[in-house]
C-alpha positions as CSV (number, residue, x, y, z in Angstrom):
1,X,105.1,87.0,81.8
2,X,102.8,83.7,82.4
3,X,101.9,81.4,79.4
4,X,98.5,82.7,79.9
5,X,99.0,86.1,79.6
6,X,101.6,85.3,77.0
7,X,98.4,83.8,75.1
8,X,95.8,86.3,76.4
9,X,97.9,89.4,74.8
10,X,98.9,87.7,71.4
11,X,95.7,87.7,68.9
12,X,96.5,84.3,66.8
13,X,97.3,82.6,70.0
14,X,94.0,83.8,71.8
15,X,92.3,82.8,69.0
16,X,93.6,79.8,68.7
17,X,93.1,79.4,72.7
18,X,89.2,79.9,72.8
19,X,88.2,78.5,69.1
20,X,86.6,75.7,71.2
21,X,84.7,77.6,72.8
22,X,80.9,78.6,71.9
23,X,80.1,82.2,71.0
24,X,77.7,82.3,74.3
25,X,80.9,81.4,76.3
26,X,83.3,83.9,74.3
27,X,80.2,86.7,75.2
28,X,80.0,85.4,79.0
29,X,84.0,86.0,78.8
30,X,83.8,88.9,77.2
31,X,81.7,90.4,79.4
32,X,83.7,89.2,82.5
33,X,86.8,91.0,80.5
34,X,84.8,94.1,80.5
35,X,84.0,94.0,84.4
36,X,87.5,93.2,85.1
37,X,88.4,96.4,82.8
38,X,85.8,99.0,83.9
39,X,86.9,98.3,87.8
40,X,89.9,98.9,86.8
41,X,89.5,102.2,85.3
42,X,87.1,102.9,88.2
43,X,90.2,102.5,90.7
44,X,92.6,104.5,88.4
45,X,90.1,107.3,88.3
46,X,89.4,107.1,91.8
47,X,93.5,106.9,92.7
48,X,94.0,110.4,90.4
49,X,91.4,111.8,92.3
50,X,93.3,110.8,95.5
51,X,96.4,112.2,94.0
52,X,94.9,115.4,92.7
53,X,93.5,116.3,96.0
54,X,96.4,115.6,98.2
55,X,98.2,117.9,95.5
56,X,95.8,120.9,96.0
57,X,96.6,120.2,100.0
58,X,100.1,120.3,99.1
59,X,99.4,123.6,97.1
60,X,97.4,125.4,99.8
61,X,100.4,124.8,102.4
62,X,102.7,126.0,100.2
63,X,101.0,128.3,99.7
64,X,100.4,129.3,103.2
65,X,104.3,129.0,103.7
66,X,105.4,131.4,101.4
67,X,102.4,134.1,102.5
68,X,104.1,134.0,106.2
69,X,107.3,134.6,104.8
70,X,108.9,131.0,105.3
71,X,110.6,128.8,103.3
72,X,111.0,125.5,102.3
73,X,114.6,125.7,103.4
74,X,113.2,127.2,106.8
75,X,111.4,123.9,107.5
76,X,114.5,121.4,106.2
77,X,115.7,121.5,109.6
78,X,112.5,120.6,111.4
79,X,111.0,117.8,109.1
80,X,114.4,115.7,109.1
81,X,114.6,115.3,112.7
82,X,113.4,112.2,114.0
83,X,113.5,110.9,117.1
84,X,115.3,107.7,118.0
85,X,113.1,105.1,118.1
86,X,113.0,103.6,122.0
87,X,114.5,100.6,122.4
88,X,112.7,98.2,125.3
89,X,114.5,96.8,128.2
90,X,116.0,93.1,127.8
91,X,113.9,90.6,128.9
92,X,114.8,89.2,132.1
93,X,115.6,85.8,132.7
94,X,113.2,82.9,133.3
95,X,115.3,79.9,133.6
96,X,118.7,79.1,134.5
97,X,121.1,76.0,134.6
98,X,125.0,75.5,135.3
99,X,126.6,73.0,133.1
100,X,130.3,72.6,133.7
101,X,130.7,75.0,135.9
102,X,129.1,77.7,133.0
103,X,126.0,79.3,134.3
104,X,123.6,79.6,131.4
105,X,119.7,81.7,131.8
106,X,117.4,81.8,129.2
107,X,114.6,84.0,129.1
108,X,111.8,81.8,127.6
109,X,111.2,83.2,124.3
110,X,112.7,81.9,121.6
111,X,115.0,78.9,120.6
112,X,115.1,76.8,123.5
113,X,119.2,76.8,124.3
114,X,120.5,73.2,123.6
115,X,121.9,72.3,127.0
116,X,118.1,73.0,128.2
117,X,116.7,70.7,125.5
118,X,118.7,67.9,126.4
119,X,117.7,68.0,130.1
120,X,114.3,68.3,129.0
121,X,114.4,65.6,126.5
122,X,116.3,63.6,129.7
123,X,112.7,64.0,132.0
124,X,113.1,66.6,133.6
125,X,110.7,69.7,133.6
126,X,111.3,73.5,132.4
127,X,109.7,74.2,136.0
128,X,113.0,72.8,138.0
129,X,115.0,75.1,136.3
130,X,113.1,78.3,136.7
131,X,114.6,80.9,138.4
132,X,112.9,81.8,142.3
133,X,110.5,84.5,142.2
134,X,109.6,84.2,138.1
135,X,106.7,82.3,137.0
């Protein structure tokens, strides 16, 4: 917990906290404390209601289930079984440069591959080592 709210819970250190201040600045404070409390009931209210609705949805559908003669267990099957997310084709790539007799592409995106950096740094442009046909 923060030294302030270490202070702002315990009463003799509170006290001690705001005994400079004037009793129009503890009201002003108090009332801000107030605010700060009532939206905060406000959104707990309004979060049960939420939460109480959803579970008289829940209700009806159960409810539903078990007039059609299903069950829960009837449904296990169905609501577990996901499909496999699609994954995208690799990218192809953009650039390409043969260093030792190693031919190394990159596709553009992401960390630039050292042995392109150091031609780069060297003068030369990423547009002589991009492959015919990309752009």
């Amino acid at each position: 917990m923060s030294d302030f709210l270490d202070i702002l819970t315990h009463g003799r250190r509170f006290k001690a906290a705001v005994k400079e201040l004037s009793l129009i600045e503890l009201k002003e404070t108090a009332e801000k404390l107030n605010k700060i409390i009532d939206d905060r009931e406000q959104q707990l209210q309004a979060e049960q209601a939420a939460n109480a609705e959803r579970n008289a949805r829940i209700a009806d559908i159960l409810a539903q289930i078990e007039d059609s003669g299903l069950s829960i267990e009837d449904l296990g099957d169905l609501a577990a079984v996901k499909p496999a997310p699609k994954k995208r084709a690799p990218r192809p790539a953009k650039y390409e440069i043969t260093v030792d007799g190693e031919h190394i592409t990159w596709t553009g995106q992401g960390r630039m591959p050292t042995v392109f950096k150091k031609e780069v740094d060297s003068g030369k442009s990423m547009d002589d080592f991009l492959i015919p046909g990309m752009k």
